[in-house]
C-alpha positions as CSV (number, residue, x, y, z in Angstrom):
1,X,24.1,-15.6,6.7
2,X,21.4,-18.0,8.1
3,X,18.2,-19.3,5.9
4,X,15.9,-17.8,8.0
5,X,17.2,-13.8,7.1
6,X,17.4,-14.8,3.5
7,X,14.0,-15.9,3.9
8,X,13.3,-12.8,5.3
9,X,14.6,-10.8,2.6
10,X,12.4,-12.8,0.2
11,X,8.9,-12.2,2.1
12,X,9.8,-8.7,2.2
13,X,10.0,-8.7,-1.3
14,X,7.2,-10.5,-1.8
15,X,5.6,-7.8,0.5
16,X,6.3,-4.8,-1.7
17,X,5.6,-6.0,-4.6
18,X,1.8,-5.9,-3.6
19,X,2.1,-2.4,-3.2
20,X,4.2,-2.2,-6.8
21,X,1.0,-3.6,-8.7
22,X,-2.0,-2.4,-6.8
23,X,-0.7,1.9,-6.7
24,X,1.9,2.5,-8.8
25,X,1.8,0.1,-11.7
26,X,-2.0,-0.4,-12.1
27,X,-4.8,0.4,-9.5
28,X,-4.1,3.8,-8.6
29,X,-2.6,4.6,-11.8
30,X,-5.5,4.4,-13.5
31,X,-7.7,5.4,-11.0
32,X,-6.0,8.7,-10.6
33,X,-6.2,8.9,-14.5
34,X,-9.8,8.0,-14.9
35,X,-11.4,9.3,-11.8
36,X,-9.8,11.8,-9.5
37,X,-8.2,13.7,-12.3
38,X,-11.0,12.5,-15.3
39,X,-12.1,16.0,-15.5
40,X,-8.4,17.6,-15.7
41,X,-6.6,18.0,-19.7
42,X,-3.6,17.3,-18.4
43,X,-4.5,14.1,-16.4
44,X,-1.7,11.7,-17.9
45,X,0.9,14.9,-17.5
46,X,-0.2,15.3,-14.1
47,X,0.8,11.2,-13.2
48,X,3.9,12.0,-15.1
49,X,5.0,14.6,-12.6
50,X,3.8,12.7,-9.8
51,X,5.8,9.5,-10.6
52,X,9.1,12.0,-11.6
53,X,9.0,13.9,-8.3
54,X,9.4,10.9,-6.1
55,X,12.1,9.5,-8.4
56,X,14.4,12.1,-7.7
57,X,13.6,12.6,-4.0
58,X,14.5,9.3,-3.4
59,X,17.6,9.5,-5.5
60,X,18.7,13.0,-3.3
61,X,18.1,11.3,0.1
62,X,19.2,7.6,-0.8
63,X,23.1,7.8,0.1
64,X,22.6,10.6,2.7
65,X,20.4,7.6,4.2
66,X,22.7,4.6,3.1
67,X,25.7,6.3,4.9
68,X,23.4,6.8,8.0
69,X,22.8,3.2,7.7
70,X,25.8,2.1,7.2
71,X,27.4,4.3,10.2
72,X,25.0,4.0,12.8
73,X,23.5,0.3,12.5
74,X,19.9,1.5,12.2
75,X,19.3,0.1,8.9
76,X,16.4,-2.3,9.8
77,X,14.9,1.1,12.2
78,X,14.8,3.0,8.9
79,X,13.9,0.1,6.5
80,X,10.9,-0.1,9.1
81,X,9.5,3.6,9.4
82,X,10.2,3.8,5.2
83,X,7.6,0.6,5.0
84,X,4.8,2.1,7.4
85,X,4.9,5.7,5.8
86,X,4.2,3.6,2.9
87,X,1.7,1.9,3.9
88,X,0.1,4.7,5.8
89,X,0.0,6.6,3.0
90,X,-1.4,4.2,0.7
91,X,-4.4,3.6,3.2
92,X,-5.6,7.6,3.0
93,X,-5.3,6.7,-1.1
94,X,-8.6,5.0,0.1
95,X,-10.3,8.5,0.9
96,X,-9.4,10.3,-1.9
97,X,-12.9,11.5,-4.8
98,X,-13.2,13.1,-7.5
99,X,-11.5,16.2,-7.8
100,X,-8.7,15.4,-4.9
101,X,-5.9,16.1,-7.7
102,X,-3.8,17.8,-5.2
103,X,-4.0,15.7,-2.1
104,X,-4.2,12.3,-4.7
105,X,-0.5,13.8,-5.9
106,X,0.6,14.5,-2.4
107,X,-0.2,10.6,-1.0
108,X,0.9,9.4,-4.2
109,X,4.8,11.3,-3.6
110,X,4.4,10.0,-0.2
111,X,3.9,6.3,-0.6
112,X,6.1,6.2,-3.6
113,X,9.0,7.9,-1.5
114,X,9.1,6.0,1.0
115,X,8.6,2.8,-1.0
116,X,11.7,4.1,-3.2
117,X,14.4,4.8,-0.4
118,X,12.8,1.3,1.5
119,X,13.9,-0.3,-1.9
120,X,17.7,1.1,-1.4
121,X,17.8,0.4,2.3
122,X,16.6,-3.5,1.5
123,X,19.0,-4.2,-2.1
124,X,21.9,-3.1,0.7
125,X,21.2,-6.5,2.4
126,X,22.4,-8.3,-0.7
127,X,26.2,-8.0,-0.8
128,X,25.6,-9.6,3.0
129,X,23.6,-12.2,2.6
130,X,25.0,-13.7,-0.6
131,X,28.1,-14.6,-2.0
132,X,29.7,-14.5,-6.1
133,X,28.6,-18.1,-6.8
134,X,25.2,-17.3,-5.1
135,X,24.2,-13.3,-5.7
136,X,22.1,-13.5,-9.0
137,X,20.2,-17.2,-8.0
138,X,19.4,-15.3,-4.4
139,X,18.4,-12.1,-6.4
140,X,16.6,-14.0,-8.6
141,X,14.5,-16.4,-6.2
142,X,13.4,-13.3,-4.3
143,X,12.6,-11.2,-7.2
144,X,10.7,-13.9,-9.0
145,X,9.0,-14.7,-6.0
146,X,8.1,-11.0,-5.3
147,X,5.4,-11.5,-8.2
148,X,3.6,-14.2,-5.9
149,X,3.1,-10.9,-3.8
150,X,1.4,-9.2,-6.8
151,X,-0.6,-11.9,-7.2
152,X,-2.0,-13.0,-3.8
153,X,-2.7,-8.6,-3.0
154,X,-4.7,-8.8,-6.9
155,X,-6.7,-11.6,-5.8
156,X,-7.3,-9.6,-2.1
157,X,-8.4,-6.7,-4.0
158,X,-10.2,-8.8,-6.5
159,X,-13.4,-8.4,-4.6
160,X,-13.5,-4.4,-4.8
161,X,-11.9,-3.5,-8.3
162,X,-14.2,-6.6,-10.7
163,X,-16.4,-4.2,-11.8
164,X,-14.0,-1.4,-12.6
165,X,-14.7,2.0,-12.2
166,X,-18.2,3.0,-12.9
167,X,-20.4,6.0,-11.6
168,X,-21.4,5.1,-7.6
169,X,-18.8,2.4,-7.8
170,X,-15.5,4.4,-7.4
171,X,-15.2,4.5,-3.3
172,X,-15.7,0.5,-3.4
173,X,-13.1,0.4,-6.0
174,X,-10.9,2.7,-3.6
175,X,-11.0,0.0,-0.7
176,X,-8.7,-1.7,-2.9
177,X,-5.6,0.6,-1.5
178,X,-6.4,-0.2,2.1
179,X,-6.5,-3.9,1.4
180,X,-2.8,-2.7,0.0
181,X,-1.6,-1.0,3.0
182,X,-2.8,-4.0,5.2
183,X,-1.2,-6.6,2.8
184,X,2.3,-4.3,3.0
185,X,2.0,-3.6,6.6
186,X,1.7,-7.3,7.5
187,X,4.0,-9.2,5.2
188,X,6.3,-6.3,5.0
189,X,7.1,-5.7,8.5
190,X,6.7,-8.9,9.7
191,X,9.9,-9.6,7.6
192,X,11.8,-6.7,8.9
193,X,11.4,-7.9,11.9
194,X,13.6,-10.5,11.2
195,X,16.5,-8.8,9.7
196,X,19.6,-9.3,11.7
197,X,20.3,-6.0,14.2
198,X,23.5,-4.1,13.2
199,X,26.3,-2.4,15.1
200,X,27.6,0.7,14.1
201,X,30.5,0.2,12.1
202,X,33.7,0.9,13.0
203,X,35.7,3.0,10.9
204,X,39.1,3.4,12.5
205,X,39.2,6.8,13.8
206,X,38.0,7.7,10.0
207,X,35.2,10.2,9.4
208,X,31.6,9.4,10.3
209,X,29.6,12.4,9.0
210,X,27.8,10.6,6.0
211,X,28.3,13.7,4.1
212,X,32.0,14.2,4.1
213,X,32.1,10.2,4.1
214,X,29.6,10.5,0.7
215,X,32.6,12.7,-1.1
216,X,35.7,10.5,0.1
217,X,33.9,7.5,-1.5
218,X,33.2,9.8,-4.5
219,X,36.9,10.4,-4.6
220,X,38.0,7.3,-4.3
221,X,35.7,6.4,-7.6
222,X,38.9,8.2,-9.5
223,X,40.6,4.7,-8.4
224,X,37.7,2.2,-9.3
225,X,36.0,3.6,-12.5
226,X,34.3,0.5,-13.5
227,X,32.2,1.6,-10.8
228,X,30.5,4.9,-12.2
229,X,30.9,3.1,-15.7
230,X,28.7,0.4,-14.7
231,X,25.7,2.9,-12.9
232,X,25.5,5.0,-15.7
233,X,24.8,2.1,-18.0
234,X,22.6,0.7,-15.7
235,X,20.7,4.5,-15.6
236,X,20.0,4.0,-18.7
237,X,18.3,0.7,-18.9
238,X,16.3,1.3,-16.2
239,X,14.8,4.8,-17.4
240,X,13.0,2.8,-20.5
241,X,11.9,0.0,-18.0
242,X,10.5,2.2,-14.6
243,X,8.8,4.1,-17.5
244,X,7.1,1.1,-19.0
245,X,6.3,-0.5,-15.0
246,X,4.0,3.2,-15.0
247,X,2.9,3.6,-18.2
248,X,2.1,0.0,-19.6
249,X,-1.5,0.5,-17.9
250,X,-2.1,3.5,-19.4
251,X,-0.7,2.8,-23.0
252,X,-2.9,-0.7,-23.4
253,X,-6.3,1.5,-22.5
254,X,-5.3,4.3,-24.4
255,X,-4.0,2.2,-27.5
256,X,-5.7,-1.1,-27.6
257,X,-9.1,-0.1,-25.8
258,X,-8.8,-2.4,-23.1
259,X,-10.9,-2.2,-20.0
260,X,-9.4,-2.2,-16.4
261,X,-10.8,-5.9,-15.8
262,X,-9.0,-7.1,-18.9
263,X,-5.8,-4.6,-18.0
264,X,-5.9,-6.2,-14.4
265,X,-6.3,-10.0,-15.9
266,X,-3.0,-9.5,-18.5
267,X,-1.0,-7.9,-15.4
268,X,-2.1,-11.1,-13.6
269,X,-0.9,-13.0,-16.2
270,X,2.9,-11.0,-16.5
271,X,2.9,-12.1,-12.8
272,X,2.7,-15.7,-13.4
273,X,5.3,-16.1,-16.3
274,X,7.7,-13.4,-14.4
275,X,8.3,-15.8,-11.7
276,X,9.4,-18.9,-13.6
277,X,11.3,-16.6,-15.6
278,X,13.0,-14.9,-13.2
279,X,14.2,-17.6,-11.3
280,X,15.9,-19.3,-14.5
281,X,17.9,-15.8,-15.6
282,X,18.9,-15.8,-11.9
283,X,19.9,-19.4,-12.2
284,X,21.5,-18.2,-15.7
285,X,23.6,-15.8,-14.5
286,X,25.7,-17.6,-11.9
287,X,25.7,-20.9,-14.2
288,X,27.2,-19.1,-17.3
289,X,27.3,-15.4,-16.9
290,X,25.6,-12.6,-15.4
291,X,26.6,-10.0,-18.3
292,X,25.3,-12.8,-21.0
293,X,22.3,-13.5,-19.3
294,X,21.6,-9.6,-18.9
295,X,22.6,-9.0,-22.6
296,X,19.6,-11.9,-23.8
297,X,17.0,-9.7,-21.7
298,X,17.8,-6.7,-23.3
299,X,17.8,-8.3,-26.7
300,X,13.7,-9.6,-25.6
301,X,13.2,-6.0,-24.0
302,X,13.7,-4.4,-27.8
303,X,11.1,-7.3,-29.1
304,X,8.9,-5.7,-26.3
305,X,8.8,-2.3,-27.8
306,X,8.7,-3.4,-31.3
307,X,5.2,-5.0,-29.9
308,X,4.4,-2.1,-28.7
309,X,5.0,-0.2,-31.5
310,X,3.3,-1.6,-34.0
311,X,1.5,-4.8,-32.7
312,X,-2.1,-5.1,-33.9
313,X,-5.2,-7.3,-33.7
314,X,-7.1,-8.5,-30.6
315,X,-3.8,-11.0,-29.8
316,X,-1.3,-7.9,-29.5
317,X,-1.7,-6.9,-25.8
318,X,-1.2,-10.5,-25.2
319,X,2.0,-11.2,-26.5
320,X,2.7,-7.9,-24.7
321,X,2.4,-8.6,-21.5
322,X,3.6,-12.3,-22.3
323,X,6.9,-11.1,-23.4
324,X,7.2,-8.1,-20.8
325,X,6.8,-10.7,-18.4
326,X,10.3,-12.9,-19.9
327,X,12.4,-10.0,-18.9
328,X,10.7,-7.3,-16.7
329,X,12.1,-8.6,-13.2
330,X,15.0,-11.1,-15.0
331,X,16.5,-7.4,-15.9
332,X,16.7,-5.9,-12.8
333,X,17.3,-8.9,-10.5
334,X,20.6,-9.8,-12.8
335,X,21.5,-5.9,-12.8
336,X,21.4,-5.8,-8.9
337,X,23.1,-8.8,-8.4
338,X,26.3,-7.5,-10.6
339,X,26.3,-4.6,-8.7
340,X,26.2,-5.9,-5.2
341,X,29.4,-7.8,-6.6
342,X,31.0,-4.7,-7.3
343,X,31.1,-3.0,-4.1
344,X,32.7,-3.0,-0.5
345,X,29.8,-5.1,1.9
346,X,30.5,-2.8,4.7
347,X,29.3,0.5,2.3
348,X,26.7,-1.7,0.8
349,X,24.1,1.0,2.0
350,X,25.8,4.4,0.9
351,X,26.5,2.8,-2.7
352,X,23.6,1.4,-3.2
353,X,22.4,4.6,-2.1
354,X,24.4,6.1,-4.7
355,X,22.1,3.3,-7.1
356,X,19.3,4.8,-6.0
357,X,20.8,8.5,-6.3
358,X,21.5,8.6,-10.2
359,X,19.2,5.9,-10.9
360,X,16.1,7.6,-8.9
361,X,17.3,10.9,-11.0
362,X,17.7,9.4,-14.4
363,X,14.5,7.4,-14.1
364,X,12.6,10.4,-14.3
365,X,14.1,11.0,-17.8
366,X,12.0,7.9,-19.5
367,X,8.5,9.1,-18.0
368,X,9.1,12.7,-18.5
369,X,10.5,11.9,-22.5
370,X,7.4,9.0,-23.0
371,X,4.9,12.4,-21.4
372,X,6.2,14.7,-23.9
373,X,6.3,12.8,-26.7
374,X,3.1,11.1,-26.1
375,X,1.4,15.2,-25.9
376,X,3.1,16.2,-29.1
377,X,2.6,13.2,-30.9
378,X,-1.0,12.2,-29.8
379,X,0.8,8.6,-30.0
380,X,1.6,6.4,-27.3
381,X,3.1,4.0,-29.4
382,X,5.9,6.3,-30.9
383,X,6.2,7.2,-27.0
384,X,7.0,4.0,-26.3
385,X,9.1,2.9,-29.0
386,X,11.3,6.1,-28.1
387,X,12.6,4.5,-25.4
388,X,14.7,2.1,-27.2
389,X,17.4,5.0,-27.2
390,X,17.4,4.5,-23.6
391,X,17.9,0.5,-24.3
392,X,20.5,0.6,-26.6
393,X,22.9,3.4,-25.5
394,X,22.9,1.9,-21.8
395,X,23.9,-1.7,-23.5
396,X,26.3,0.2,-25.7
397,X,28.1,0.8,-22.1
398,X,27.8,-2.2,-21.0
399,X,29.9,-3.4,-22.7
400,X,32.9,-1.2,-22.1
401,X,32.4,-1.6,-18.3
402,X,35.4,-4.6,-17.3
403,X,33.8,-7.2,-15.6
404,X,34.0,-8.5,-12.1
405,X,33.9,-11.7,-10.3
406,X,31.7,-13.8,-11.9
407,X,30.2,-11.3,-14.5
């Protein structure tokens, strides 16, 4: 594969990731929580269930829309309309006041939907672009890089969100999600258009129909079970860290008293030490080993919650965000690169699909548990620290997964 698409495939995830700080993670987050929904009880239950719902959507449709992919050649035609519902959807976040719980939920699903199955459709890319020597520095060049996306759409937005949300200030605020859907809709597509075209794939007189070919490959799992065994670990790990990408926002007002401006500034500041260190763990993985370098993130991930559970003084949200920034990306770029290691290139969107499947489903687990326990405790940092279950148990099988390649 040519510089150029790998290029490609990095802008686009530097594209995304604009849209990963400014709605999900941060701006809408706590706008929905401190504005559209200020006057609702339930507010923080409410986001729950909005960031859950699109979770498993995306993990029901993902391999339905890998095999289509995969079958059909129209990968970059569906990786294009996921990233302009997206960004579509985002804009009209722009029109939303006070009170528009229901239609705030509804874009929300939307954008994060699409934005989900996008994600599935553009991992697939990896096993073709990248080889075993190459997978995790490739993974890890465009995943550290992606935070230069977060950072160039916070300084865009900069303008509308300095002075927070304040009474008569809120739709100027709001302009901040078109600025989103413009910064998404340029970058993001731009890329795409770039991607190589497919051919449909050939399959030898075997079956087409993406759902009968979803339950031959799950069948043929009987044959490959470090397959399944590696995905379910993997589920794990990533239900503690989706839940602390939607919830670390939330927990640093609600715990440490921090005001959006200051909330906005540490996120700016996980940006900047995510990129650095993503790059090295990338670099780390293919030098000495992609299980070794994933095993010394999850190690920093427990001092993460331990700073979140019982971290105090006007210092503590710093070394927060300082040390969620170490392993945050590092994490996931090294767990995507062992995967796309794992699997035939020429299925790379139906199992990755299947990633997104389990993974979309089991990542609703961490919000949902940090939600309840957060209601019944009346303490976000017990919720937090609760997810070290999720940590451990997914490392725990790890370990018993046999390794491949150069893992």
């Amino acid at each position: 594969m040519n510089r150029r698409t790998i290029a490609a495939w990095i802008v686009y995830d530097i594209a995304v990731h604009g849209y990963g700080l400014m709605i999900p993670a941060v701006g809408f987050a706590i706008y929905f929580t401190s504005f559209i929904a200020a006057d609702h009880p339930f507010a923080e239950a409410l986001w729950s269930l909005a960031v859950a719902l699109p979770l498993i959507a995306a993990g029901l449709f993902s391999p339905w829309l890998g095999a289509i992919a995969d079958n059909s050649g129209c990968r970059r035609r569906l990786l294009l309309v996921s990233t302009l519902v997206c960004a579509v959807a985002s804009a009209l976040m722009g029109g939303l006041g006070q009170g528009d719980i229901a239609a705030g939920v509804l874009l929300f699903i939307t954008a994060q939907l699409s934005f989900l199955l996008a994600g599935a459709l553009y991992n697939s890319y990896l096993p073709q672009i990248s080889t075993p020597e190459n997978s995790a520095r490739i993974s890890g060049i465009a995943w550290g890089l992606s935070y230069l996306g977060g950072i160039a759409c916070f300084l865009l937005c900069l303008p509308f969100i300095q002075s927070g949300i304040v009474p008569g200030n809120e739709s100027y605020f709001a302009n901040a999600f078109l600025v989103t859907a413009g910064f998404v809709l340029i970058l993001g597509t731009g890329a795409i258009l770039r991607f190589p075209v497919e051919n449909p794939v050939d399959r030898n007189n075997q079956t087409t129909n993406p759902y009968r070919h979803l339950l031959n490959t799950l069948r043929s799992w009987r044959n490959t079970p470090e397959i399944p065994q590696f995905l379910f670990a993997y589920y794990l790990i990533n239900d503690a860290m989706v839940t602390v990408i939607y919830f670390t926002a939330i927990f640093l007002k609600a715990t440490f008293g921090l005001s959006l401006q200051e909330i906005l500034i540490l996120s700016l500041v996980f940006q900047v030490i995510a990129i650095p260190s993503t790059i090295f763990f990338g670099w780390l993985g293919d030098r000495w080993s992609q299980r070794g370098a994933t095993y010394l993130t999850l190690s920093i991930w427990i001092l993460v919650l331990g700073l979140m559970g019982f971290a105090e003084g006007e210092n503590a949200p710093k070394a927060i965000a300082i040390t969620l920034g170490l392993v945050l990306g590092s994490t996931q770029s090294l767990l995507r690169s062992m995967y796309s290691q794992m699997i035939p290139p020429e299925q790379s969107g139906e199992y990755f699909g299947f990633h997104a499947l389990v993974g979309r489903a089991s990542s609703a687990l961490g919000p949902l548990l940090f939600g309840l326990v957060s209601a019944f405790t009346a303490n976000q940092r017990v919720a937090m620290m609760s997810l070290g279950i999720f940590l451990v148990a997914g490392a725990v099988l790890l370990s018993k997964t046999q390794p491949t390649r150069n893992q």
